[in-house]
C-alpha positions in Angstrom: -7.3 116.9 -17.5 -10.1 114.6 -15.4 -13.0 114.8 -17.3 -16.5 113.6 -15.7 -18.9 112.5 -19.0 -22.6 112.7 -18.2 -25.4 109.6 -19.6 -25.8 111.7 -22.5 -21.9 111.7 -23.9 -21.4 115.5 -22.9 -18.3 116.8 -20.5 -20.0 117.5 -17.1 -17.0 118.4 -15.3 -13.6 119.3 -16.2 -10.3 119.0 -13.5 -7.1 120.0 -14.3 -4.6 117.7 -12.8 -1.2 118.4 -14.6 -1.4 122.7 -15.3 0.5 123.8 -18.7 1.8 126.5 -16.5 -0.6 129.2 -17.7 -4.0 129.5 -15.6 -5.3 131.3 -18.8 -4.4 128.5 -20.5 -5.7 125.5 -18.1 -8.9 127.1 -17.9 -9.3 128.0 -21.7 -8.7 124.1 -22.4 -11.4 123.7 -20.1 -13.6 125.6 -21.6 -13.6 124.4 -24.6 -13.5 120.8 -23.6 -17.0 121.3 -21.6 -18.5 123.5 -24.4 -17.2 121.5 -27.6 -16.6 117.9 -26.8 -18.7 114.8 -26.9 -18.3 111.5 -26.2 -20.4 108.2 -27.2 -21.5 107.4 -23.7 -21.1 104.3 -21.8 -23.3 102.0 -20.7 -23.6 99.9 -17.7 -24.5 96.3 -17.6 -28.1 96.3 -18.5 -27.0 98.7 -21.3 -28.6 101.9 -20.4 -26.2 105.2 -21.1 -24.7 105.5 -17.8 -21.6 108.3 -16.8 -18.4 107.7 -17.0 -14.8 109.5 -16.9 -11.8 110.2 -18.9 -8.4 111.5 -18.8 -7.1 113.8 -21.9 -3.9 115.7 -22.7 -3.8 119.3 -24.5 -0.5 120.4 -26.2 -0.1 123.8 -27.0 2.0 125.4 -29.3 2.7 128.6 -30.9 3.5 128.5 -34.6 7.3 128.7 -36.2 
């Protein structure tokens, strides 16, 4: 997944760029990304909090 990461360290935008095969799946991993996860955000040269991007990787797997 792309993820674009907004001057205050939340997820902004989520693009799915390798699909685990399930749409329900992609999208839920999305979801959760934009509503749970936070980054420290980066700055730019004069040090302000600036937005940035990020690549991530979900695995999935169903229990033994």
């Amino acid at each position: 997944m792309d993820l674009i990461i907004d001057a205050t360290g939340r997820v902004e935008k989520c693009t799915v760029s390798s699909s685990s095969g399930s749409a329900i799946l992609d999208a839920a991993s999305c979801s959760l990304v934009q509503r749970r996860g936070r980054y420290t955000p980066a700055t730019n040269s004069s040090g302000a909090p600036t937005q940035s991007m990020d690549k991530v990787t979900f695995r999935w797997s169903l229990p033994n």
